[in-house]
N, C-alpha and C positions, 0 to 999 in steps of 0.2 A: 899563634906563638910569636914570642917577638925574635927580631933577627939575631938582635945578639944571642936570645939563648939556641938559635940557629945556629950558628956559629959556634958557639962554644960545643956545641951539641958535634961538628965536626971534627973538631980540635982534637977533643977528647975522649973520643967514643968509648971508652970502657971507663967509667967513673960506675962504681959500684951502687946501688940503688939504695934509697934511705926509709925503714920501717919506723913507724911509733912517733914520728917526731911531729906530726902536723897533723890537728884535728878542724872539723869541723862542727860546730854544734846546732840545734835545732832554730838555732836562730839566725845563724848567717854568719857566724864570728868564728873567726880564725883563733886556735893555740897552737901555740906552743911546747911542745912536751920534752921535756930533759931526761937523762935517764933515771936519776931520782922519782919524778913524777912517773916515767914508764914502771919502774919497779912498782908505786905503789897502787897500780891497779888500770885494768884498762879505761878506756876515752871515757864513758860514760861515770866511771867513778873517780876518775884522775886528772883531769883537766889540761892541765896547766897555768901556761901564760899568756894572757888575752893578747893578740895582738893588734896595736892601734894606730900603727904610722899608718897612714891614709895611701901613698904611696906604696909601700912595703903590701900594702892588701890590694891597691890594683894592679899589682906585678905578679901576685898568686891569681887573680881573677882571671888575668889575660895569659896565662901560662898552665890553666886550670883543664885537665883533660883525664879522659879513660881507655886502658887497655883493653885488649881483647879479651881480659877477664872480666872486665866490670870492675876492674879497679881505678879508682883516682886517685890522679897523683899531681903535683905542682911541679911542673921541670924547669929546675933548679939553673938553668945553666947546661950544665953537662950530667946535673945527678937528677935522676929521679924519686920524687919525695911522695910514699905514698901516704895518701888522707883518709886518717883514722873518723869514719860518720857517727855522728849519733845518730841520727836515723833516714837521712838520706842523702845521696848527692848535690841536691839542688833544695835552695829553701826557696821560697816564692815570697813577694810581697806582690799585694794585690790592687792593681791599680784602678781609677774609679769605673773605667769603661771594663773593668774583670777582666784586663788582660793582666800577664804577670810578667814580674820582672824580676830574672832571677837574683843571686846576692852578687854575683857577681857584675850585674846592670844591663843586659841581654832583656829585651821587651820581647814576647812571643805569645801564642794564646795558648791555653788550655784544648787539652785532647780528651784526658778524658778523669772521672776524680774517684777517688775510692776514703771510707773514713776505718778507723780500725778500734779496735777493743779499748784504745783509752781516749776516744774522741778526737784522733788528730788526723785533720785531714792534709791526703795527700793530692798531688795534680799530676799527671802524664801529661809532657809536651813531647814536640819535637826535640830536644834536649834530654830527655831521660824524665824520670822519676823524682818529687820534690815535693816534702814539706813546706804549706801555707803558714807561712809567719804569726807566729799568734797572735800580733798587735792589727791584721789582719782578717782575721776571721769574720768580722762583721759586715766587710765587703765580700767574703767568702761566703756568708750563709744568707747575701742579698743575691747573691748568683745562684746559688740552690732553688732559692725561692720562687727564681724568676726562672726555674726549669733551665737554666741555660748551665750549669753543671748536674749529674744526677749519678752523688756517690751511691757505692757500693758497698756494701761490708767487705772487710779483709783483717785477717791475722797481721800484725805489724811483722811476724816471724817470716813471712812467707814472699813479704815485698823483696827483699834480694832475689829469690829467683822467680819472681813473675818480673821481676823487672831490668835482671841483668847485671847488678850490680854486687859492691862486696863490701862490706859494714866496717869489715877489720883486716885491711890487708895483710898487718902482721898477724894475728892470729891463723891465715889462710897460710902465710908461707912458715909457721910454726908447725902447720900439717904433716 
């Protein structure tokens, strides 16, 4: 986390926590959500606004964390913004020697892999659970090949709790 949002994080200890506003999608890219976009439908159908300042996205990277519920969130400063998933925490790009590199830019290896009902595969690190970049795969299914990942079947429904994590914070605290 950086010092400043240390610091602000001191200052101002009760700044109220921020739902629906920032997603994540299956490919590494940050949105935007307004509350127009929130009204017309959750992450997966609503999107928003891509966001593309180069800066503005290594400042969520490096600010980029989870609760003790398996929620992510990007701490804002003093607000906590939590990140609505398309389907996982972490996307992976696959690098040539099959290590991964999360979207955030974190090199780390693979622990263990799993594929699910619509052919997407996922990677366990030491960092949680993450979606293989689909621009990707072809370095993904030379690691297969070469026995050094060996997925698993799994329901896409069921990765939040094999894996700890929460898809739709706001939906969770809508409960």
């Amino acid at each position: 986390m950086d010092d400043i949002v240390k610091q602000a994080l001191a200052k101002w200890p009760n700044v109220p926590d921020c739902y629906g506003w920032l997603g994540l999608d299956a490919r590494g890219r940050w949105f935007m959500r307004d509350d127009a976009v929130q009204a017309a439908g959750d992450f997966v159908q609503s999107r928003g606004s891509w966001l593309q300042h180069e800066k503005l996205i290594d400042f969520i990277g490096r600010n980029y964390e989870s609760d003790e519920h398996g929620q992510w969130f990007f701490q804002n400063g003093p607000q906590r913004v939590y990140v609505e998933l398309e389907c996982a925490p972490w996307v992976w790009r696959v690098l040539p020697d099959y290590r991964l590199q999360s979207h955030t830019g974190t090199a780390l290896d693979a622990q263990a892999c799993c594929l699910d009902e619509e052919g997407r595969l996922y990677v366990a690190s030491p960092l949680g659970l993450g979606l293989v970049h689909s621009q990707d795969m072809v370095h993904a299914v030379e690691a297969v090949e070469q026995g050094l990942w060996v997925p698993r079947d799994v329901r896409s429904a069921d990765l939040p709790q094999a894996y700890g994590f929460v898809r739709s914070p706001a939906k969770r605290r809508a409960v």
